[in-house]
C-alpha positions in Angstrom: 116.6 77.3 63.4 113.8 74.9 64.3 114.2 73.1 67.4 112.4 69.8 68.7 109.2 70.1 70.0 108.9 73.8 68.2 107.2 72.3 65.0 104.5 70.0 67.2 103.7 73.4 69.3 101.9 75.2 66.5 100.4 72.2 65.0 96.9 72.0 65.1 97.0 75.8 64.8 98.4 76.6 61.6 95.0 76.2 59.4 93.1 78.3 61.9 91.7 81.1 59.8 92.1 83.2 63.0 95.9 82.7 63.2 96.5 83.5 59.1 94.9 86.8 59.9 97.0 87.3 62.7 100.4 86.0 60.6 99.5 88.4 57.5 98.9 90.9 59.8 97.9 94.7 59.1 98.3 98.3 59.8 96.5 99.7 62.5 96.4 103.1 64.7 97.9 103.9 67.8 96.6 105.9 69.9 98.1 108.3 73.2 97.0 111.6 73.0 94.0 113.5 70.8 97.5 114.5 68.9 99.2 111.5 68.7 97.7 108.7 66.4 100.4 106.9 64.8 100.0 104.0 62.0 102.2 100.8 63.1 101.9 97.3 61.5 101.2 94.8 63.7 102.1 91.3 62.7 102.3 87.7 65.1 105.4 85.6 64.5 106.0 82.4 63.5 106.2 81.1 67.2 102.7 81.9 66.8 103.5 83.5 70.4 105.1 86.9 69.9 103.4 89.8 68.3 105.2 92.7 66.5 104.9 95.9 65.7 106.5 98.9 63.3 106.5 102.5 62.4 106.5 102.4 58.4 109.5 105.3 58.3 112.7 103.9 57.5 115.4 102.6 60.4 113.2 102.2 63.0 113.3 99.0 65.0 110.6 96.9 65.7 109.0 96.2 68.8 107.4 93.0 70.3 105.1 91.5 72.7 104.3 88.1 74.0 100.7 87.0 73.8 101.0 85.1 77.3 101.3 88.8 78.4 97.8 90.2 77.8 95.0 90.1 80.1 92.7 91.0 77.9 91.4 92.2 74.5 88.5 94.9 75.3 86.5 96.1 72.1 84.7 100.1 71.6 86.2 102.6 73.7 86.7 100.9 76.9 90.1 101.9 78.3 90.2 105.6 79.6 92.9 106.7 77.0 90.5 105.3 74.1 88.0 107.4 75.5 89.7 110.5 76.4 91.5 110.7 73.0 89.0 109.7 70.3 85.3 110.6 69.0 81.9 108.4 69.7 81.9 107.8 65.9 85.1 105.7 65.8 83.6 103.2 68.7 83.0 100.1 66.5 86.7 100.6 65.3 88.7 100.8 68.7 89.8 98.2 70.3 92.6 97.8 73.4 95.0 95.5 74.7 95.4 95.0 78.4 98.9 93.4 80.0 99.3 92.3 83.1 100.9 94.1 85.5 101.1 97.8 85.5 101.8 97.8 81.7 100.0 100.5 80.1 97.3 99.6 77.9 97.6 99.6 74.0 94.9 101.4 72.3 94.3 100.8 68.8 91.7 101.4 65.6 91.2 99.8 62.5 90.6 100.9 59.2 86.7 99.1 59.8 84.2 97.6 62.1 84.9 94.3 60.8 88.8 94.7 60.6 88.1 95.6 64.6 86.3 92.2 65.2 88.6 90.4 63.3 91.3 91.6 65.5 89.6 91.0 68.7 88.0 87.9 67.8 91.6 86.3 66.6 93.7 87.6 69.4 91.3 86.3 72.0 91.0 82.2 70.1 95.2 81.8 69.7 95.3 83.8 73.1 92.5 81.0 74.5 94.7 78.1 72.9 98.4 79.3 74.5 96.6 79.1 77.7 97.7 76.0 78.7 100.9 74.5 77.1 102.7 72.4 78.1 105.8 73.2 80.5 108.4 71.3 77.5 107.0 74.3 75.1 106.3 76.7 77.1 110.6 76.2 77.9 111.1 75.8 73.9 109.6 79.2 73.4 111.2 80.8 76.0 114.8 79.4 75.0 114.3 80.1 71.2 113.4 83.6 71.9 116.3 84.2 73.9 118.4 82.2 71.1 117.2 84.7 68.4 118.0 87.6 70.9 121.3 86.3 71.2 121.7 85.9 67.6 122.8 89.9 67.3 124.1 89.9 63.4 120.4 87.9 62.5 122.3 85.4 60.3 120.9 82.4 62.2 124.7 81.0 62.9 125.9 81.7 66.7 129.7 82.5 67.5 131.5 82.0 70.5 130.9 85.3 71.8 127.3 84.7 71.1 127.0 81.9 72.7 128.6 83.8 76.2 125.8 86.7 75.6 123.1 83.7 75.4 124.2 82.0 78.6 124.0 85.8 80.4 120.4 86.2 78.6 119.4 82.8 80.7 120.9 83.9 83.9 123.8 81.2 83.8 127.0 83.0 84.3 130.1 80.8 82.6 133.4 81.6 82.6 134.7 81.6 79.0 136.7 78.2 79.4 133.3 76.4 80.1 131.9 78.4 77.2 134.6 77.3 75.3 134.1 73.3 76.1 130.0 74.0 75.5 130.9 75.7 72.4 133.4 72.9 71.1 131.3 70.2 71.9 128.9 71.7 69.6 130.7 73.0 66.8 130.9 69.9 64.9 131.8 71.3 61.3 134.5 73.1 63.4 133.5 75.9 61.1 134.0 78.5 64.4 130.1 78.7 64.8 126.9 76.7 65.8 124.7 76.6 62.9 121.6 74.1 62.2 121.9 70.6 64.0 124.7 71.9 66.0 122.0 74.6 68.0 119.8 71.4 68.4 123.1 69.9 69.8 123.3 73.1 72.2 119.8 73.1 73.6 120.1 69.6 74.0 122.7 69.9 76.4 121.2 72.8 77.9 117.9 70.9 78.7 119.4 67.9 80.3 117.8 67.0 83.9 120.6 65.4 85.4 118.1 65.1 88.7 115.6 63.5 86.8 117.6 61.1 85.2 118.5 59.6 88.5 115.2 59.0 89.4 114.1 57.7 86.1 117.4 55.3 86.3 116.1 53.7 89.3 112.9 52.9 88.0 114.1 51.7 84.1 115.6 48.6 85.8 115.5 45.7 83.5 116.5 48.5 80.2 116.8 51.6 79.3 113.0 52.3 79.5 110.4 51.8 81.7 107.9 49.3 81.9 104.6 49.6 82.7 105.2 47.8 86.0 108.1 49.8 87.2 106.1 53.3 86.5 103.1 51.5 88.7 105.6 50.9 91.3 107.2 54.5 91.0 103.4 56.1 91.0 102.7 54.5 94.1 106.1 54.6 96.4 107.2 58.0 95.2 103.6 60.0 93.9 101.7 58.3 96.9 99.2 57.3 94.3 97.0 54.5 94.2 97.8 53.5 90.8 97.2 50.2 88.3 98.6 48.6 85.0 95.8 51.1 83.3 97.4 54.0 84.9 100.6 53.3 83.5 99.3 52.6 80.3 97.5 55.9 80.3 100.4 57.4 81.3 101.9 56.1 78.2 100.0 56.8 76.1 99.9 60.3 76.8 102.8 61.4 76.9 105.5 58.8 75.3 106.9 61.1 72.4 108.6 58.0 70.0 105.9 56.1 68.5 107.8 52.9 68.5 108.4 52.8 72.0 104.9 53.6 72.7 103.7 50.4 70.7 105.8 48.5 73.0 103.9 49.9 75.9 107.2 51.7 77.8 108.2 55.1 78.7 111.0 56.6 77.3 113.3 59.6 79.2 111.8 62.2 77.2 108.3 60.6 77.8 109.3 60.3 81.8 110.0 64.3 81.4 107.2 65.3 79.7 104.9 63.3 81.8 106.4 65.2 85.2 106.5 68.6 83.7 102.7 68.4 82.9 100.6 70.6 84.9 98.1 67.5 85.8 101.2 66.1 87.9 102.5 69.7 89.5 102.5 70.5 93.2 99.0 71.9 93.0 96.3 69.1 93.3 94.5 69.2 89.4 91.3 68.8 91.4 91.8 71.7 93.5 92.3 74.3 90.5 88.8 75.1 90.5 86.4 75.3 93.4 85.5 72.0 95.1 84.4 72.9 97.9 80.5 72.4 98.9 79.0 75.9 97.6 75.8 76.0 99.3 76.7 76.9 102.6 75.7 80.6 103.6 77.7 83.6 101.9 79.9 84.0 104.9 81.0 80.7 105.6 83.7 82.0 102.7 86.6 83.7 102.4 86.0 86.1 99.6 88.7 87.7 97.4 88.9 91.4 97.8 90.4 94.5 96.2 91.2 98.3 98.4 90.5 101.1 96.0 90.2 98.5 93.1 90.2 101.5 90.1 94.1 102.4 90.9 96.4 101.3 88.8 99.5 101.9 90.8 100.1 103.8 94.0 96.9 105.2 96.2 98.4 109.1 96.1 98.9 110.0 92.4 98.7 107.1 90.0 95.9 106.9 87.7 92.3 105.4 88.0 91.1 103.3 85.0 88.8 100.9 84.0 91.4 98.2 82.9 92.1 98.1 86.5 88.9 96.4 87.7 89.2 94.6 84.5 92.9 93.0 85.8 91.4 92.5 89.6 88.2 90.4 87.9 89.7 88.1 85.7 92.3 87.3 88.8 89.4 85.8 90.5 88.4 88.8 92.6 84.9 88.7 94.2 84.7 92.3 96.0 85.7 95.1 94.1 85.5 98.9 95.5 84.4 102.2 94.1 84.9 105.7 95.3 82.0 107.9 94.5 82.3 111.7 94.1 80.4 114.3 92.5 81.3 114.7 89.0 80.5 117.8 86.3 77.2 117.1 83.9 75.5 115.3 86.9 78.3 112.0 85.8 79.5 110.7 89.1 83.1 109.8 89.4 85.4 107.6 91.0 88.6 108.4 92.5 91.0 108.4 95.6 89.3 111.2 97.3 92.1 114.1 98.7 94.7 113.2 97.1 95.9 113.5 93.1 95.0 110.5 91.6 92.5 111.1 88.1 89.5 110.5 88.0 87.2 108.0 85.5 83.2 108.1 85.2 80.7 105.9 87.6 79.2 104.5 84.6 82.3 103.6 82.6 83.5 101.1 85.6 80.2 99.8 86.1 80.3 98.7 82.1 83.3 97.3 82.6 82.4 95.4 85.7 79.4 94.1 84.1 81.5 92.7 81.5 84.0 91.2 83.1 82.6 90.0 86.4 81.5 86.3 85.6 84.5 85.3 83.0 86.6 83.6 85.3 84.4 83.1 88.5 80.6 82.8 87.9 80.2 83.1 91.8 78.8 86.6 93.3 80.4 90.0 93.0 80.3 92.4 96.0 80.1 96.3 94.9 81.4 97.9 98.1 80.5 101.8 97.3 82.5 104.4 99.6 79.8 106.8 99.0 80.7 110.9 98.8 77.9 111.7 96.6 75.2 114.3 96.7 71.4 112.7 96.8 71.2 114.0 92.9 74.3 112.3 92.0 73.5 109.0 94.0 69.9 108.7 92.1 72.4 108.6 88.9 74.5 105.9 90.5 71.1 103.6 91.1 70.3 104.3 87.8 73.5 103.6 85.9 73.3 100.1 88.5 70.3 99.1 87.1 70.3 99.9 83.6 73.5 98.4 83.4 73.6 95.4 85.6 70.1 94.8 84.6 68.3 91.5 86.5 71.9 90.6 87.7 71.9 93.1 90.5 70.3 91.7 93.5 67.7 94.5 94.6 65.5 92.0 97.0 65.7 89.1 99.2 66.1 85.6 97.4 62.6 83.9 98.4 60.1 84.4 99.6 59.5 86.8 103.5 62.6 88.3 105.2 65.2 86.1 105.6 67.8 84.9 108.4 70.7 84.4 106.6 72.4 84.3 103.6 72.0 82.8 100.7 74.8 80.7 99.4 77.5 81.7 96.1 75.4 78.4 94.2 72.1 80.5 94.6 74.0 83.9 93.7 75.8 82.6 90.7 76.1 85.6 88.3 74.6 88.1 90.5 75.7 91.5 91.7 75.2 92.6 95.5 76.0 96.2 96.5 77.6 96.9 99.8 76.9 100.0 101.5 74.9 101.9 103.8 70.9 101.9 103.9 68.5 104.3 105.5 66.8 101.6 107.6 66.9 97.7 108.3 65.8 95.2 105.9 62.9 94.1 108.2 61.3 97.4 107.7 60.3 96.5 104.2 58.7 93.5 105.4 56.4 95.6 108.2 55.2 98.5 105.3 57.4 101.0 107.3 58.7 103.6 105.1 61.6 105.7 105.8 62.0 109.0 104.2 64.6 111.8 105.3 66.4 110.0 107.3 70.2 110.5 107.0 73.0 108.5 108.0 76.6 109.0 109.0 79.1 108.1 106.2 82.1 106.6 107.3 84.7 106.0 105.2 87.3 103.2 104.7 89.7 105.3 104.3 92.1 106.8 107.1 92.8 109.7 105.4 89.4 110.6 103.9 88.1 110.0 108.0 90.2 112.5 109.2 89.1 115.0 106.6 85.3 114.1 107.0 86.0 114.4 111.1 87.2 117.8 110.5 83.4 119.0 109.3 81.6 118.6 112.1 78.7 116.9 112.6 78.5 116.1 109.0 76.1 114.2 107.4 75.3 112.0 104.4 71.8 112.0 102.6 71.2 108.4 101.1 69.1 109.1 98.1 66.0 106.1 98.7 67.0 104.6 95.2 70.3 103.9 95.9 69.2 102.9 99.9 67.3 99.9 98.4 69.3 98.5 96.3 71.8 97.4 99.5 70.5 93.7 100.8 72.9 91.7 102.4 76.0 93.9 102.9 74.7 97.1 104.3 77.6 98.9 105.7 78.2 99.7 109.8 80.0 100.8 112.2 80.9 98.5 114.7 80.9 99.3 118.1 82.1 96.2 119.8 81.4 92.7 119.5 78.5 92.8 122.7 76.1 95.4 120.4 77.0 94.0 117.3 75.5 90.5 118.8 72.2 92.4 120.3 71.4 95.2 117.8 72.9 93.9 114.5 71.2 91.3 111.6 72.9 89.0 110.3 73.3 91.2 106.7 74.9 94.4 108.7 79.1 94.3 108.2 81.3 96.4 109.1 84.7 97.3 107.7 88.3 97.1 109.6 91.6 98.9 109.0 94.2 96.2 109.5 95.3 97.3 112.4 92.4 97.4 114.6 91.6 93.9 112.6 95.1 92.5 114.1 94.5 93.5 117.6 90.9 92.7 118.0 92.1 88.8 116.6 95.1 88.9 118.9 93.2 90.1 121.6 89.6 88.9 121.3 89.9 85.7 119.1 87.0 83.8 120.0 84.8 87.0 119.8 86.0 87.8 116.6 85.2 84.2 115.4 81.6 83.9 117.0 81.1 87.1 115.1 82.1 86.1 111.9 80.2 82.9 112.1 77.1 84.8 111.8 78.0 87.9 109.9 80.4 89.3 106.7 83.7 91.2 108.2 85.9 93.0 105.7 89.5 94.5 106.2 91.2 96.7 104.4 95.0 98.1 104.3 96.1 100.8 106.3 96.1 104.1 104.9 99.9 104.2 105.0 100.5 101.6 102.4 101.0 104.3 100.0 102.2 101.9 97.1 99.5 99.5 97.0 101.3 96.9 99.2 99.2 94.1 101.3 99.0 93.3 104.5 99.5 89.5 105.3 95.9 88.3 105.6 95.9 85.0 107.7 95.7 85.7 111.2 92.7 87.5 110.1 91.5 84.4 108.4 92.2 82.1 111.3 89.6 84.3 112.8 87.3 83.8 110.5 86.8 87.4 108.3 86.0 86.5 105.2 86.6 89.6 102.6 90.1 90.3 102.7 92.5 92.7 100.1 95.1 90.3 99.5 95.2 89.1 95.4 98.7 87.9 95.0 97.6 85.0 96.1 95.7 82.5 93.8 92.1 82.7 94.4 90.6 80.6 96.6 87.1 80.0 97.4 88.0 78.1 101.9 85.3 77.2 104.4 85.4 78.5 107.3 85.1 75.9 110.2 85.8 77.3 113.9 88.7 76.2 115.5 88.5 75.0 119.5 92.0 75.9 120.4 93.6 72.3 120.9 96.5 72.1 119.0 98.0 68.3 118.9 100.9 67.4 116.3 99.1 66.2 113.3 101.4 65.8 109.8 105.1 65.7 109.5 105.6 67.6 106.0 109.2 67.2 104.4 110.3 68.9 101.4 113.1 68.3 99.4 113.9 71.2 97.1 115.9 69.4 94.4 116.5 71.9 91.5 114.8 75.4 89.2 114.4 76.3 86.1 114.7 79.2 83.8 114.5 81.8 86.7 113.9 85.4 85.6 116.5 87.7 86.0 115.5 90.5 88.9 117.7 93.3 87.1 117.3 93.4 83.3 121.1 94.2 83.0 123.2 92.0 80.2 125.9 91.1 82.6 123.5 90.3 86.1 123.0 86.9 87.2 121.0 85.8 90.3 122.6 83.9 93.1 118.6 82.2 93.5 117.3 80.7 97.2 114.1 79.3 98.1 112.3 79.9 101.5 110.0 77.4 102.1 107.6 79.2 104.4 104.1 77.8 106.9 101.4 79.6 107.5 98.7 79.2 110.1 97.3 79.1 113.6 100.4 80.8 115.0 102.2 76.9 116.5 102.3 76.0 112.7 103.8 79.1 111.1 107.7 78.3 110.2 110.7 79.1 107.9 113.3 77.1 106.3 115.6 78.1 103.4 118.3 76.5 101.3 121.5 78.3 100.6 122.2 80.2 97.6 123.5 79.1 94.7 126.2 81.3 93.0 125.5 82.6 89.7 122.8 80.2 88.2 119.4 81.2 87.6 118.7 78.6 84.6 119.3 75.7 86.3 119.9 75.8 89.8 120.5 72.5 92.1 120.1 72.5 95.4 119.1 68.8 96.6 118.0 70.2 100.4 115.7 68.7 102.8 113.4 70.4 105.3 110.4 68.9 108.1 107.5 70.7 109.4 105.3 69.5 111.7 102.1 70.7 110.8 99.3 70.6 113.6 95.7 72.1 112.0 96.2 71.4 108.3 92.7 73.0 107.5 93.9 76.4 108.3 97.6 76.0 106.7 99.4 77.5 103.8 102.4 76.6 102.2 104.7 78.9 100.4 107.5 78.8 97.9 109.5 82.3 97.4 112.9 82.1 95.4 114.7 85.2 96.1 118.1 86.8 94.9 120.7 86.5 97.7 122.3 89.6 98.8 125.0 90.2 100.8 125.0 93.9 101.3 121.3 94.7 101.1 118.2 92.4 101.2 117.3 89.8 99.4 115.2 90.4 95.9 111.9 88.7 95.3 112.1 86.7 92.4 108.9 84.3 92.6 106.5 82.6 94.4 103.5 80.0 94.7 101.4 79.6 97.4 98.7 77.0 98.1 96.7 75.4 100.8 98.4 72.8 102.8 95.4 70.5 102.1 95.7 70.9 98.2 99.7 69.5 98.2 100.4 66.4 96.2 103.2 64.4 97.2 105.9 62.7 94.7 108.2 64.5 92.8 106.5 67.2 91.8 107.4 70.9 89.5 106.4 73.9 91.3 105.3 77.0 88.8 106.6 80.8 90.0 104.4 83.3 90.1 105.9 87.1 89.8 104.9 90.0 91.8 101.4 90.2 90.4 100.3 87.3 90.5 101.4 86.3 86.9 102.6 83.0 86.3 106.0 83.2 84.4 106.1 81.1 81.2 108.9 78.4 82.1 110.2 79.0 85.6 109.5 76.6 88.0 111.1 74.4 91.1 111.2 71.0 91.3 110.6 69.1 94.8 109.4 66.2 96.6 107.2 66.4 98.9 106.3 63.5 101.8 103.4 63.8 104.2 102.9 61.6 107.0 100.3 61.7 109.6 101.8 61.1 112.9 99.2 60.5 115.1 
C-alpha cells in the first residue's frame, strides 16, 4: 500500500539508469573466509531505500539493509577481510560495503570489472541523493517499513492483532481498547481489517501534530490557512527572524504541497509542517553546517578533531584493527588520525595496539586508505600522528610508503620561503598531509646547513600501558631513520616538562601529548598557563589507558583551556577559534527551552513487547559558572510520539565557549537510565523559534526520523 508522499519520494529517481541497475539487481559473491564464498542476490526495493539480499537454496529468508546505513562503498581489495581472503587477480572485481557503527563490513565480487563499477558507481549516486530528504519522507519510509514488518501473513491487509504488533514496532504501547477505537475508526468496509485507503486513514491519524496545530491555529486567523502576512508576523515573533512579504512568499512556494492553495499565495497545515520539519529551519543554524569561521588564522588557533588508536574497530584490548576504521573516523569529519607502528614480517610495517591481542593490518594498506578518504568530507589538513615502535629498516619503509603514496600532498618542507615562526593556516594546507612525530633535530637546523646523523631519541609513547612496558627496558632508545625524521614539520612530537621550559627551549611547531588526566589537572590547576601555552603551540590529549572499550573523556574543560586536538568524535565536527578568556564572568543571555514533543524514538532493546518511557536532559557546557542540567519527566510508554510541553532557563554568561546538549534517555527505575539520542551544538549556532531537533545515536549517526521538537528564546540581559 502506497502512502502520501511515498510516490513524490522516488520521483526524479526512477529514470536514473543507476537505480534500474540497482532495482534489477544481480548475483554477486560474498565473501568471509578463503572457504566461504557464497553467491547471494542482491536486489534494492521499491522504496528505492532498502537493499536485499538471498541465498538461491530453497526456504531461506531474505535479508535487508537500509542504504542510509552505509558509510561507504570502497572498490579493489580494500577492507582487511577482502584482502586476507581473496587473490591479487580478482582486485578489479571486489568491492565492500562499509556501515556505520561497528557493523561488519560486507565484502563482495562480481562476475566482471565492469559489473564491479557498476555496482559501486550506482550505490554511491542513489546513496548521494537519500542524503538529504526531507524529514516528512524520511518519516514515510521509516513508518512504511515498519508497516510491512507488521504485515506478518504479506497479504497487504492488516488485522487487529496486526495493528497491536505495529504500534509495539513504533514504540507506542496501547492497550487493546485504544487499539480497538484506532482500529474501528479505520476499518471503514467493517470487513475486520485495514486494507488500501483505510492504512492511508491509519497513518494519517498517526502523523497528526496536535502541538503544531495549535501554533498554526493561532497564526491562520482570518481562515483556515495562512496568509502571507500572518506567516511574516509568525517568522518574526516566534523564529526571531527578520523576515518580509518575499519571505513568506518564498516560503510558499517551497513548500505548500496543494497547488491551488499555492496559487492563492497561502500556506496550508501540511505546507506549515513540511516547511518546520525541513532541515533549513532545524535547531542547528543552516549557515553553521559547514565551516564559517575565518580559516586563515594559524593552525592552532583551532580545535582539531581527533581519533586514539584510530585503526580499532571496537575495544583497545582484543578487537580488530582495519582499514574501514580510519575510513569511518574520516568521513565523520576527523582531522588527526593515529597509527601504531611495529615491525612486521617481509620488511611490511604494521599497525596495531601494541601488548595486547588486537590483529594486526599493513602500514601501507591504512596509508591507501587514508589517502583516499582524507579530503571527501573536510578538504582542511590531516594530522598523521605516528606512535613509532619501528626498527630504522622498517621506518625507511614507512617514509617510503608516505611518499609514494601521499605524493605532493604530504607536507615534507616549510610553506614559503626561510624558517618560519608560526603556522600556517587550514586555508593554506587545504588537502595536505602533516606527520606528527618525533625528529632527530629542530627545524632551524635545516636552515643553518647543520646536519644530524646518529643521533637517537627517546620514544615515548601515548600509551599508558605501552610506557610502562618500554620503562621496563632500561635506558632504551629509538633510532629515527633520517627519512622518516624529515618528513615531521610542524608537529614534531615532545615531551613536556613544564610550562616554564616549554616557553624557553620549545618552537612554536614542538607539541606534546597529554593523558587526560594529567590534561585535567594541569587546566584545573594551572589555567592560565595552560592557555598561554596553547596560544602559541599544538597540545593534544588522549584517553586514559583504562578506557578499555573505546569510551571518551568529556573534552571541554580542556578546550576552555585552549588544547586544540582532542579524541572526542561523537560530537559533530567542528572547526572553533580559540579566543582567550580573561576570567570575568558577568550574566550575559537568558536561554529558555521549551521541550514541546519527539518523534519516532528508537527503541533501546530490540524486544517485540519493550517500550521506552523517553526523557530529555537538556544539559550546558562551558567555563565551569555556565555548565547546568535540567530534565523533563518521563513519559510512560511512548516513544513515537511523546509530549512533554516543559520549560527550562539558563543563564548563560560566555556564550563563545558554550555548548548545548539534547540526550533523550529511557527512564529506569531500578537501574540507570539508557541513552537513547543526542545532539549537541555550539551555543552560538542555536536558532530560536520553534524548531525540530535531529537525534544522533551512539556513534554519531543521525537516526532517520527521530527528532524533538522545541522552542527556544534567547535574550541578552545586559
Amino acid at each position: 500500500t502506497k502512502i502520501k508522499g511515498q510516490e513524490k519520494s522516488n520521483k526524479g529517481m526512477d529514470t536514473e539508469p543507476n537505480l534500474q541497475f540497482l532495482l534489477q539487481g544481480g548475483d554477486l559473491l560474498k565473501v568471509r573466509s578463503p572457504n566461504w564464498k557464497k553467491t547471494r542476490l542482491f536486489k534494492l526495493q521499491e522504496d528505492c531505500k532498502t537493499m536485499w539480499h538471498e541465498s538461491k537454496k530453497p526456504f531461506k529468508t531474505k535479508q535487508t539493509f537500509s542504504l542510509e546505513d552505509i558509510a561507504a562503498v570502497c572498490p579493489g581489495r580494500q577492507s582487511d577481510g577482502l584482502r586476507k581472503n581473496t587473490e591479487k587477480q580478482v582486485e578489479q572485481r571486489c568491492f565492500s560495503i562499509i556501515f556505520k557503527g561497528r557493523h561488519k563490513n560486507l565484502d563482495l565480487i562480481a562476475s566482471s570489472q565492469e559489473e564491479a563499477r557498476l555496482w559501486v558507481h550506482s550505490l554511491e549516486k542513489i546513496m548521494a541523493k537519500l542524503k538529504n530528504p526531507d524529514t516528512q519522507q524520511k518519516t514515510e519510509h521509516w513508518i512504511i517499513t515498519l508497516l510491512n514488518k507488521a504485515d506478518i501473513n504479506k497479504d497487504t491487509k492488516l488485522s487487529q492483532s496486526e495493528i497491536k504488533d505495529f504500534l509495539r514496532l513504533i514504540n507506542m504501547e496501547a492497550d487493546d481498547q485504544y487499539a480497538k477505537v484506532l482500529f474501528k475508526q479505520c476499518d471503514t468496509s467493517n470487513s475486520g481489517y485495514l486494507y488500501g485507503e483505510d492504512i492511508k486513514h491509519f497513518y494519517d491519524l498517526l502523523t497528526d501534530r496536535e502541538e503544531i496545530d495549535v501554533i498554526y491555529k493561532t497564526y491562520a486567523q482570518t481562515s483556515e490557512f495562512i496568509s502571507p502576512d500572518n506567516l511574516v508576523e509568525f517568522l518574526r515573533k516566534e523564529q526571531r527572524e527578520k523576515a518580509v512579504l518575499a519571505d513568506a512568499y518564498r516560503i510558499i512556494n517551497t513548500y505548500e504541497p496543494d497547488e491551488n492553495v499555492k496559487t492563492k499565495r497561502l500556506l496550508s497545515k501540511d505546507g506549515f509542517l513540511m516547511y518546520l520539519q525541513d532541515p533549513e529551519t532545524a535547531v542547528l543554524n543552516p549557515d553553521h553546517r559547514d565551516v564559517y569561521q575565518d580559516m586563515t588564522k594559524p593552525l592552532n588557533h583551532y580545535f582539531i578533531s581527533s581519533s586514539h588508536n584510530t585503526y580499532l574497530m571496537e575495544d583497545q584490548l582484543k578487537g580488530p584493527s582495519s582499514p574501514a576504521a580510519f575510513i569511518k573516523a574520516l568521513l565523520k569529519g576527523c582531522r588527526c588520525v593515529e597509527l601504531d607502528c611495529w615491525d612486521g614480517s617481509d620488511n611490511e610495517p604494521v599497525i596495531y595496539h601494541g601488548y595486547t591481542l588486537t590483529s594486526k593490518i599493513l602500514f601501507k594498506d591504512a596509508i591507501q586508505a587514508i589517502k583516499e578518504y582524507a579530503f571527501k568530507t573536510s578538504d582542511y589538513p590531516v594530522i598523521i600522528s605516528l606512535e613509532n615502535h619501528c626498527s630504522v629498516e622498517q621506518q625507511e619503509v614507512i617514509a617510503h610508503h608516505m611518499s609514494c603514496i601521499l605524493g605532493s600532498a604530504l607536507v615534507t618542507a616549510p610553506l614559503g620561503d626561510g624558517m618560519p615562526t608560526n603556522f600556517p593556516s587550514p586555508q593554506e594546507l587545504k588537502g595536505r598531509f602533516l606527520i606528527k612525530g618525533k625528529r632527530l633535530n629542530k627545524l632551524e637546523t635545516t636552515f643553518a646547513a647543520a646536519e644530524t646523523d646518529g643521533v637517537t631519541e627517546e620514544e615515548e609513547s601515548d600509551d599508558e600501558n605501552e610506557q610502562k612496558k618500554e620503562k621496563s627496558k632500561v635506558g632504551k632508545k629509538l633510532k629515527l631513520a633520517k627519512e622518516l625524521s624529515d618528513m615531521v614539520i610542524y608537529c614534531k612530537s615532545v615531551h613536556f616538562n613544564g610550562f616554564d621550559d616549554a616557553q624557553k627551549n620549545l618552537s612554536f611547531y614542538e607539541m606534546s601529548s597529554f593523558n587526560e588526566g594529567k590534561a585535567v589537572k594541569l587546566a584545573e590547576e594551572s589555567a592560565n598557563a595552560f592557555i598561554r601555552h596553547n596560544v602559541e603551540k599544538l597540545s593534544r590529549i588522549y584517553p586514559a589507558g583504562s578506557r578499555t572499550n573505546s569510551s571518551n573523556y568529556n573534552p571541554v574543560p580542556l578546550w576552555n583551556s585552549g588544547c586544540q586536538i582532542g579524541t572526542y568524535h561523537l560530537l559533530q565536527y567542528r572547526v572553533k577559534e580559540i579566543s582567550e578568556w580573561d576570567g570575568n564572568i558577568c550574566p550575559c543571555f537568558s536561554d529558555f527551552h521549551q521541550i514541546i514533543s519527539g518523534q519516532q524514538l528508537p527503541k533501546v532493546n530490540k524486544k517485540k513487547s519493550s517500550i521506552v518511557d523517553p526523557l530529555v536532559k537538556v544539559q550546558l557546557y562551558g567555563v565551569p559558572a555556565d555548565e547546568a542540567e535540567k530534565k523533563t519527566c518521563y513519559i510512560e510508554n511512548n516513544g513515537f510520539n511523546p509530549l512533554w510541553n516543559e520549560n527550562f532557563q539558563f543563564d548563560v554568561r560566555v556564550p563563545d565557549l558554550a555548548l548545548v546538549r539534547f540526550l533523550v534517555e529511557d527512564h529506569d527505575t531500578i537501574s540507570d537510565n539508557e541513552f537513547i539520542g543526542q545532539f549537541t551544538l555550539p551555543f552560538n549556532s542555536l536558532q530560536m523559534g520553534y524548531r525540530h531537533v535531529p537525534l544522533l545515536d551512539k556513534n554519531g549517526d543521525r537516526f532517520p526520523s527521530a527528532t524533538l521538537f522545541v522552542h527556544i528564546m534567547i535574550l541578552d540581559s545586559k
